[in-house]
PASEBA-1860 file (N, C-alpha, C; in nm, 3 decimals):
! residues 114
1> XXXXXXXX> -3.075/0.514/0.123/-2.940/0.568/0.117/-2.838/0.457/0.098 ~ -2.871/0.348/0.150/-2.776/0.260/0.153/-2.751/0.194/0.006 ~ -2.849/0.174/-0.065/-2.848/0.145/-0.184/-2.812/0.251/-0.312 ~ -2.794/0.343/-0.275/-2.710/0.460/-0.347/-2.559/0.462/-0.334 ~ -2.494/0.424/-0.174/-2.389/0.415/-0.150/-2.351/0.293/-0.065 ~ -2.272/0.227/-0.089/-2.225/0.112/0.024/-2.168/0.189/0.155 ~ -2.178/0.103/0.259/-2.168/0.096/0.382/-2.008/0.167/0.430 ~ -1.921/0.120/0.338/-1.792/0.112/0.370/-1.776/0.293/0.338
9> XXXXXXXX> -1.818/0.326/0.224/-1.777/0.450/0.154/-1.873/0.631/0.190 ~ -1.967/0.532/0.320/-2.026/0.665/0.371/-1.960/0.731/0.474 ~ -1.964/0.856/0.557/-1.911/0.956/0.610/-1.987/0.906/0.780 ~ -1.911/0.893/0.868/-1.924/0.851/1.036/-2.055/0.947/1.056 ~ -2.099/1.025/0.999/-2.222/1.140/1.011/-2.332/1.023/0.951 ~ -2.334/0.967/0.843/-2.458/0.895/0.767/-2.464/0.757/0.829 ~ -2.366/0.724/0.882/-2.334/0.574/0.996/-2.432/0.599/1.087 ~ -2.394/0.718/1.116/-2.475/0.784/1.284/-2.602/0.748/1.268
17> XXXXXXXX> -2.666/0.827/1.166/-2.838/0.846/1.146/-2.832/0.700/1.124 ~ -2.783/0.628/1.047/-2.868/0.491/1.021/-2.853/0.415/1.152 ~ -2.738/0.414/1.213/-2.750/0.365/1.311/-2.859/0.368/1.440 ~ -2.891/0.490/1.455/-2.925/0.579/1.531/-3.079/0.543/1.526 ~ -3.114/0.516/1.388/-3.278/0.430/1.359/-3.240/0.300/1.371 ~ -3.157/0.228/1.405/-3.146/0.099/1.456/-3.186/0.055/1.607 ~ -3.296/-0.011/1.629/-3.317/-0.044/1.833/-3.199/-0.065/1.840 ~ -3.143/-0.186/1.780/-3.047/-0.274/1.894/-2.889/-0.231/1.914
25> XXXXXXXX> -2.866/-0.096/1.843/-2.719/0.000/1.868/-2.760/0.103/1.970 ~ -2.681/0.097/2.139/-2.674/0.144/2.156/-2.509/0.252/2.122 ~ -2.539/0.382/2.200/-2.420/0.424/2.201/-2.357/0.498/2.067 ~ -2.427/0.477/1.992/-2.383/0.543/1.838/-2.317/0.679/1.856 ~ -2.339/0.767/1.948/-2.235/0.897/1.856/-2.121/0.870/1.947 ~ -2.055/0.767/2.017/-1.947/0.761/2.105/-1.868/0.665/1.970 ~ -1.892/0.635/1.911/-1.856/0.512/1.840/-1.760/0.574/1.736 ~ -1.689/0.504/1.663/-1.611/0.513/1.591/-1.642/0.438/1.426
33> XXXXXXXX> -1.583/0.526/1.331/-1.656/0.458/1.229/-1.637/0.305/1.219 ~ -1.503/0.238/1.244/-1.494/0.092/1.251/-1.632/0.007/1.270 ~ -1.611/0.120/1.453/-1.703/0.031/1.498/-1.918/0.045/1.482 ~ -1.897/0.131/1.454/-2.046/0.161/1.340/-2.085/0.066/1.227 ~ -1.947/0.047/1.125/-2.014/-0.036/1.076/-1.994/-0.172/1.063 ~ -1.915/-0.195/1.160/-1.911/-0.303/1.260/-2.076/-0.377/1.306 ~ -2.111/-0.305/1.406/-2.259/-0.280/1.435/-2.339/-0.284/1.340 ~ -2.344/-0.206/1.230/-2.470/-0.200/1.099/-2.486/-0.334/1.053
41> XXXXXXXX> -2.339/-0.336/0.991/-2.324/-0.481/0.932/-2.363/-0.627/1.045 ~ -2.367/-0.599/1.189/-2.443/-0.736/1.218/-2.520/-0.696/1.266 ~ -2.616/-0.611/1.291/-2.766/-0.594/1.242/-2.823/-0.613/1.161 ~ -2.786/-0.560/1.045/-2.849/-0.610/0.924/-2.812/-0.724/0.835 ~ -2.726/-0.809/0.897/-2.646/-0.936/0.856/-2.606/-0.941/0.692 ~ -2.495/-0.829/0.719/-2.446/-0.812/0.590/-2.323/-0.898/0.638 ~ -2.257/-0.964/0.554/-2.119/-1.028/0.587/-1.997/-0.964/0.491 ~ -1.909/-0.967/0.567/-1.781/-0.883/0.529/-1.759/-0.945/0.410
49> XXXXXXXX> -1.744/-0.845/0.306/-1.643/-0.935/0.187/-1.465/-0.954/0.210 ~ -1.422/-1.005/0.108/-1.279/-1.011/0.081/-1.274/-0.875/0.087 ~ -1.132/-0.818/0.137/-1.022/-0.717/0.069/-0.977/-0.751/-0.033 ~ -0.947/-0.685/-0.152/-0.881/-0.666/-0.296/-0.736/-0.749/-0.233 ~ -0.722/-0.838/-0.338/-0.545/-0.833/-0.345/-0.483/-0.711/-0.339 ~ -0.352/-0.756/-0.288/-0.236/-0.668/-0.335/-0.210/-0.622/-0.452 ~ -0.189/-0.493/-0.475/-0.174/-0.417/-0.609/-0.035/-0.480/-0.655 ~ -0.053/-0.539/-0.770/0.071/-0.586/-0.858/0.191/-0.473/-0.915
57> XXXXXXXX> 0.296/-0.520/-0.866/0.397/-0.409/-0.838/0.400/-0.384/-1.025 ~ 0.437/-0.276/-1.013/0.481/-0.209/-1.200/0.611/-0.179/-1.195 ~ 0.714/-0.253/-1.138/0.793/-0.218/-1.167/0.877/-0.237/-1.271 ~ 0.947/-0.178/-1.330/1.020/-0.188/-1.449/1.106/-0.326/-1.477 ~ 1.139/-0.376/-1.381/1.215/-0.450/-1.392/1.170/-0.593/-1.325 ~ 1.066/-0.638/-1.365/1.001/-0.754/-1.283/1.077/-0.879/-1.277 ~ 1.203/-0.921/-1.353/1.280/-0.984/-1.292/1.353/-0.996/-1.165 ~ 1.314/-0.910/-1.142/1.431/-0.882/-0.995/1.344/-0.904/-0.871
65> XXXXXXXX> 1.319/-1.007/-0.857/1.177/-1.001/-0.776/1.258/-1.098/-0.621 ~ 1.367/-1.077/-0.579/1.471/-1.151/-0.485/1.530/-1.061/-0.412 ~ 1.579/-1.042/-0.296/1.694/-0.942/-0.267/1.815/-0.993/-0.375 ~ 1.833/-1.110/-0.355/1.988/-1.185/-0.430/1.943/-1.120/-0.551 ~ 1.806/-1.126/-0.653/1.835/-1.067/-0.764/1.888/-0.934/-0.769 ~ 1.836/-0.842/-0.667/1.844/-0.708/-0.659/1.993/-0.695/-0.636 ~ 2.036/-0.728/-0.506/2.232/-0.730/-0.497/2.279/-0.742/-0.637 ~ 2.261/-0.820/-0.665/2.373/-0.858/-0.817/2.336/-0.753/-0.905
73> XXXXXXXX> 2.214/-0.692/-0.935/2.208/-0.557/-1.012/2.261/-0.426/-0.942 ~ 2.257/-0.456/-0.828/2.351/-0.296/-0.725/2.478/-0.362/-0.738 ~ 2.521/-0.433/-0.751/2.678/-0.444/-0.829/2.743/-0.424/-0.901 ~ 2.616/-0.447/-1.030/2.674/-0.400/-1.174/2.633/-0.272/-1.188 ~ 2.583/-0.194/-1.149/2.548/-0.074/-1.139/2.644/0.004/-1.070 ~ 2.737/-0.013/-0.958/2.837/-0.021/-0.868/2.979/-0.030/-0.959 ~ 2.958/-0.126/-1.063/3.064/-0.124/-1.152/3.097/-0.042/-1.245 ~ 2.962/-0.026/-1.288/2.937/0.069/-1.389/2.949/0.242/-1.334
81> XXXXXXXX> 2.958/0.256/-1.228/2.955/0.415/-1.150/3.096/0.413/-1.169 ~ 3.159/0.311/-1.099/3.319/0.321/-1.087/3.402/0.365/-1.225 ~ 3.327/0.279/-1.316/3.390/0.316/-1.470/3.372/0.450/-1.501 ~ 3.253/0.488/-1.474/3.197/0.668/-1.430/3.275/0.763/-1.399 ~ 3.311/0.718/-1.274/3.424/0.786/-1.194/3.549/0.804/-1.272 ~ 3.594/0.689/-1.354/3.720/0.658/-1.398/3.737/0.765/-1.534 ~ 3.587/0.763/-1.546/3.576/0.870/-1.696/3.567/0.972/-1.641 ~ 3.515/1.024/-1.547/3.493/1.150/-1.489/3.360/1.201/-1.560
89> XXXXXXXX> 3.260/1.131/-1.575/3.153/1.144/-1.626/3.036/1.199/-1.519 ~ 3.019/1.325/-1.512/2.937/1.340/-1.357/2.813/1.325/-1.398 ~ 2.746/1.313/-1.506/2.602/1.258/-1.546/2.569/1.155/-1.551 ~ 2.625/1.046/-1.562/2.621/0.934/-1.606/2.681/0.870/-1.458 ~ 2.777/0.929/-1.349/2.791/0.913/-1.197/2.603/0.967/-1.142 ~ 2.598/1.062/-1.154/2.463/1.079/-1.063/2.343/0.992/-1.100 ~ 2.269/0.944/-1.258/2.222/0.827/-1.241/2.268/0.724/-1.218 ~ 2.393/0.686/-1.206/2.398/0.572/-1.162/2.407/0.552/-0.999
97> XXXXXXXX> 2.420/0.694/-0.943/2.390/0.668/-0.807/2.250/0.632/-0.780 ~ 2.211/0.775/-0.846/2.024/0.722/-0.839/1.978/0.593/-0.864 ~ 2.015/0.507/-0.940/1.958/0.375/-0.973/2.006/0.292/-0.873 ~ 2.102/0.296/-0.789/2.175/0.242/-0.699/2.093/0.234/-0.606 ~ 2.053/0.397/-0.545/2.011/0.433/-0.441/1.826/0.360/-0.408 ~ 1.746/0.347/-0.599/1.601/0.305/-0.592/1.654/0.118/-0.568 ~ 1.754/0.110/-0.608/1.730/-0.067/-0.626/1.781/-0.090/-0.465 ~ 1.822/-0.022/-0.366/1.857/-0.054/-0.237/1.733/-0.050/-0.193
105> XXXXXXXX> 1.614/0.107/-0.221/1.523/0.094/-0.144/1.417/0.004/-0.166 ~ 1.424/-0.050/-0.275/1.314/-0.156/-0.356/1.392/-0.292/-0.251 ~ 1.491/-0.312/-0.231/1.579/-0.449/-0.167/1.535/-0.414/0.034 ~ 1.476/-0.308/0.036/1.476/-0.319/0.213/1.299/-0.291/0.188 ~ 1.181/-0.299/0.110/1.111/-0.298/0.075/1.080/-0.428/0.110 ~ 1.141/-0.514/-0.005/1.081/-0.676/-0.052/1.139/-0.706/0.120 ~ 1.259/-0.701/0.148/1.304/-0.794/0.263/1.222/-0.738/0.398 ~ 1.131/-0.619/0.388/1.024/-0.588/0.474/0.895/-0.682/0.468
113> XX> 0.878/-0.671/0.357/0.776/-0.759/0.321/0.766/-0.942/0.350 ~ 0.858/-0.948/0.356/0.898/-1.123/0.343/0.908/-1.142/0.516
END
């Protein structure tokens, strides 16, 4: 079974049974999947691989990769609403709120991240 499916991608039920034919696990149906294959893996001295990198952001605008870059585009965007306003343009006001509103949450995002 194991060679049909890796360790990581089976169901806390197929952990159980293999475990369960293991002597040196006690305790298997109290266990948690972590810790199952936690257990499998140093029984059978499999060693942990890497985790995948971080998924490379797609965002449209990969310059803006700063809060400071991001501010200075919620400015001109800010400028550009106002001119909006000044036209009385209510389509061209609501995306530019919207674009306002994604480049703030993309700016408390990165400054989460950092």
């Amino acid at each position: 079974m194991t060679e049909k499916k890796s360790l990581d991608k089976m169901t806390v039920k197929e952990l159980r049974e293999i475990a369960a034919g293991i002597s040196g696990i006690t305790g298997v149906h109290a266990m948690k999947k972590a810790e199952l294959l936690e257990a499998i893996k140093k029984n059978k001295g499999i060693e942990e691989t890497a985790k995948p990198a971080k998924k490379i952001s797609k965002a449209k605008h990969p310059e803006l990769k700063t809060v400071a870059d991001l501010k200075k585009k919620i400015a001109e965007m800010a400028k550009k609403k106002e001119e909006a306003i000044a036209q009385k343009d209510k389509k061209l006001i609501k995306i530019y709120r919207r674009r306002i509103n994604r480049l703030k949450k993309r700016t408390r995002k990165l400054a989460q991240s950092e």
